[in-house]
C-alpha positions in Angstrom: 3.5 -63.6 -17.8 4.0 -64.5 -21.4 0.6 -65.0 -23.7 1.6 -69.0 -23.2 1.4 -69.1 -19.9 -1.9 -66.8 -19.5 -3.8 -69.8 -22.1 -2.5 -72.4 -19.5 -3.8 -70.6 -16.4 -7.2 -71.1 -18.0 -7.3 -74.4 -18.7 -7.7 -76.5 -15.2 -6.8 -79.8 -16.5 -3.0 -80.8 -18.2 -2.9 -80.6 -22.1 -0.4 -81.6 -24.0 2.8 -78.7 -25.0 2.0 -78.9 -28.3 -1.8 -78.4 -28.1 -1.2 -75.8 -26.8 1.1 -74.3 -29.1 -0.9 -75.3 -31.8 -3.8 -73.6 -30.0 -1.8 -70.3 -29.9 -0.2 -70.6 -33.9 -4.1 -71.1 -35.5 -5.3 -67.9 -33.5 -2.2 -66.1 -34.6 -0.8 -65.1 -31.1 2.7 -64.9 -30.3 2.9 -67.3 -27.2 6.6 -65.9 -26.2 5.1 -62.0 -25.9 4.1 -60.6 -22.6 0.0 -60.7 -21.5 -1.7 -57.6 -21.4 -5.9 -57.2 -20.5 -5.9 -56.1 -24.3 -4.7 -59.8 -25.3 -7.8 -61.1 -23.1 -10.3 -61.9 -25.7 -7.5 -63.8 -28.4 -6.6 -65.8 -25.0 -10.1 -66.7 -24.0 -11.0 -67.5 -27.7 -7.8 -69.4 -28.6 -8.9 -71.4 -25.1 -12.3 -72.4 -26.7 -10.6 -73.0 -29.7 -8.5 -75.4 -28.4 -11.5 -77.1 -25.9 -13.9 -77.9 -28.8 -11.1 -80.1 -30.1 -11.9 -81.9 -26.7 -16.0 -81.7 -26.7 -15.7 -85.3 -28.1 -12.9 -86.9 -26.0 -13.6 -88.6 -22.7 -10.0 -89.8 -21.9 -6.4 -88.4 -23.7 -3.8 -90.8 -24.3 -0.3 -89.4 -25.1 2.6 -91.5 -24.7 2.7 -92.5 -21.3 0.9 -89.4 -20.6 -3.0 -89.4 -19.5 -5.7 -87.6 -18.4 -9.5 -87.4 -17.8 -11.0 -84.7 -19.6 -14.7 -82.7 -17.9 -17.8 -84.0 -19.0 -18.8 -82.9 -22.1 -21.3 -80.3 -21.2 -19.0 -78.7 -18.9 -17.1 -78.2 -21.9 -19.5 -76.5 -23.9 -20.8 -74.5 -21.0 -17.2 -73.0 -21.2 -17.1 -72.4 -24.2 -20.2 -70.8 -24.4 -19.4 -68.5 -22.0 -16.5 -67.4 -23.7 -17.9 -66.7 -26.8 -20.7 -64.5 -25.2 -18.1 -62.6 -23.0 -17.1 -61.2 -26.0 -20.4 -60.8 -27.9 -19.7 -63.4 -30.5 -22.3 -66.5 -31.3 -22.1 -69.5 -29.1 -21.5 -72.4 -31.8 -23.3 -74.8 -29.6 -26.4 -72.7 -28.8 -29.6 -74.4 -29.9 -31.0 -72.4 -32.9 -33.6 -70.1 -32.2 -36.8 -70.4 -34.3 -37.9 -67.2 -36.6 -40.9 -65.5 -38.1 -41.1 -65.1 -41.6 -44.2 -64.5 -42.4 -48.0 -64.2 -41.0 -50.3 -65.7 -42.6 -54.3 -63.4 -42.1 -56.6 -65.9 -41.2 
């Protein structure tokens, strides 16, 4: 299984070839090389990568080419997930309040 064809087993819905291979040039993978479990997280990240480009879109139109894409939270679900699995911050976590300072009444 070439690093190509491991993105595409992720993905459960059809996205266009060269999404895809855009997906795998900006996360500076080799799509043609053969998968290993040490290529996992540049897969799984180069997946969320290329589903935030999605977050927004409700329908894809390419050509003659169609497709329905998951709701929206679905998505980010995802990609949360993935960025946890590999102890990085999820980008669409709500931010977390902090102390600064206590104030001695």
């Amino acid at each position: 299984m070439t690093n190509k064809e491991a993105l595409i087993s992720l993905i459960d819905f059809t996205l266009p070839e060269g999404k895809i291979t855009k997906a795998l040039i900006d996360s500076d993978i080799d799509g043609d090389a053969i998968y290993s479990s040490a290529d996992e997280k540049i897969i799984d990240l180069a997946m969320a990568g290329l589903l935030i480009s999605y977050v927004s879109a409700k329908k894809i139109t390419e050509g003659d080419w169609s497709i329905e894409m998951p709701s929206r939270a679905d998505l980010i679900a995802l990609i949360g997930f993935l960025y946890r699995k590999h102890g990085l911050k999820d980008p669409y976590a709500p931010a977390k309040p902090s102390v600064r300072a206590v104030k001695a009444w």
